[in-house]
Residue, then its C-alpha position, 0 to 999 in steps of 0.5 A: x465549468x467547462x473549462x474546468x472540466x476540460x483541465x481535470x480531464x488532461x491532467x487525468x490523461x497525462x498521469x494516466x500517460x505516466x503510470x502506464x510503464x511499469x518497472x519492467x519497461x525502459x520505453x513503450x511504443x506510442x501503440x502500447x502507450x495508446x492500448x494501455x491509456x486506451x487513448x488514441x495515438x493522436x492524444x498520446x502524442x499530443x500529450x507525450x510532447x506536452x509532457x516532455x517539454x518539462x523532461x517527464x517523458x523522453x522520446x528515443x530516437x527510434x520514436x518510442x517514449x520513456x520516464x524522464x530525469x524530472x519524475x527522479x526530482x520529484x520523487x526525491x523531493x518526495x522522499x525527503x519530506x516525507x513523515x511516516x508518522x504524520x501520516x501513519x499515526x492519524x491513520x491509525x487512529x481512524x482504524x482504532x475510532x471506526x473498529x473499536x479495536x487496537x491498530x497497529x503497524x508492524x516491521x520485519x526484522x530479523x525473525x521478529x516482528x516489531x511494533x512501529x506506530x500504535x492506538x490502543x483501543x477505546x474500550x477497557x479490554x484491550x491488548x496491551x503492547x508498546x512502540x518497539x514490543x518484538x513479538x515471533x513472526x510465526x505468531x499472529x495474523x501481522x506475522x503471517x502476513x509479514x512471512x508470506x509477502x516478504x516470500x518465506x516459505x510459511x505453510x499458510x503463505x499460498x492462502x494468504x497471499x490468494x486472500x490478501x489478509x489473515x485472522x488468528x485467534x489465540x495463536x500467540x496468546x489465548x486471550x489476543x486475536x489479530x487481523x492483518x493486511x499487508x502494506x508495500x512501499x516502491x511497487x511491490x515490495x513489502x514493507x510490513x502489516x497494519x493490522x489490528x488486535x482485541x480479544x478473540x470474541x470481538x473478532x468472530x466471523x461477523x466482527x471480522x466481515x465488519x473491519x475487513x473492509x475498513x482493514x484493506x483500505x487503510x493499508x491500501x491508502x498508506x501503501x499509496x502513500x509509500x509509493x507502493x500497489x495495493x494490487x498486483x499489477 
């Protein structure tokens, strides 16, 4: 209905308002907010006020616009009743269901890297870890990806970060290979690496090309889920 269509299409405009800033701006111009919307300055304005009537936005004396106090709210409402488990675990699954292969998300800490959730693969050759199992950060593709977001001066850091994933074969172990992606939390910061292992001959070149895209959409899903940017902005 049109009416419907009409709605959708100003909340679509009003987040669009929202995600223009950055956290590198305190306030945007109501020119800036137009180019980066690409919306006219009439619409903006329009919605700026709307927007500001429920304290989402503030207008500063010198006519600019900033976030306002109601986004903390909401986002510590988020925070709060957020369950990483109720979203990670179903998630992996899914990759495990649709890969055949077991999925895994891993955490720094310290000079290792641990297990956090886990789905072991359906198939009876499998890799065998545990929730909590450290392995070396220097070790593996979810290793890799871990030493070359969180800004180590790892060899391989300059690829991967150009790539945005890894493949290892028998780095760690001759009989495990891994494929990882990153995933991030508040923006940019790294949170850790969904990746999934198998046996190196599931993970040949054509194997890989196959769970590749299933691989970055499920991290960047449960990035957006953690507040955080598949992409650099």
């Amino acid at each position: 209905m049109p009416g419907n269509a009409n709605g959708v299409a100003a909340v679509e405009r009003a987040v669009s308002l929202l995600e223009a800033f950055t956290e590198r701006d305190g306030s945007l111009s109501l020119g800036e907010l137009s180019r980066r919307t690409e919306l006219d300055k009439a619409t903006v304005l329009r919605i700026a006020r709307s927007l500001a009537k429920s304290s989402m936005l503030l207008r500063n004396e010198d006519a600019s616009w900033r976030l306002g106090p109601k986004l903390v709210r909401l986002g510590a409402i988020y925070q709060s009743t957020f369950r990483p488990a109720a979203i990670v675990e179903p998630l992996l699954a899914e990759l495990s269901d649709r890969t055949k292969e077991s999925a895994a998300l891993y955490v720094r800490e310290g000079d290792k890297r641990v297990c956090l959730f886990r789905h072991d693969s359906p198939q009876s050759i499998r890799h065998a870890a545990r929730v909590g199992d450290a392995f070396p950060l220097d070790r593996g593709a979810p290793g890799r990806v871990i030493l070359a977001f969180d800004g180590d001066a790892e060899p391989l850091a300059a690829e991967i970060l150009a790539r945005g994933w890894h493949c290892t074969r028998g780095e760690r172990d001759p009989q495990i290979a891994s494929l990882a992606a990153p995933v991030f939390r508040d923006g940019r910061k790294l949170f850790g690496a969904l990746g999934l292992t198998g046996p190196p001959s599931r993970f040949t070149g054509d194997l890989v090309a196959e769970h590749l895209p299933i691989l970055l959409e499920g991290a960047a899903r449960l990035s957006v889920a953690m507040g955080g940017h598949p992409e650099p902005e």
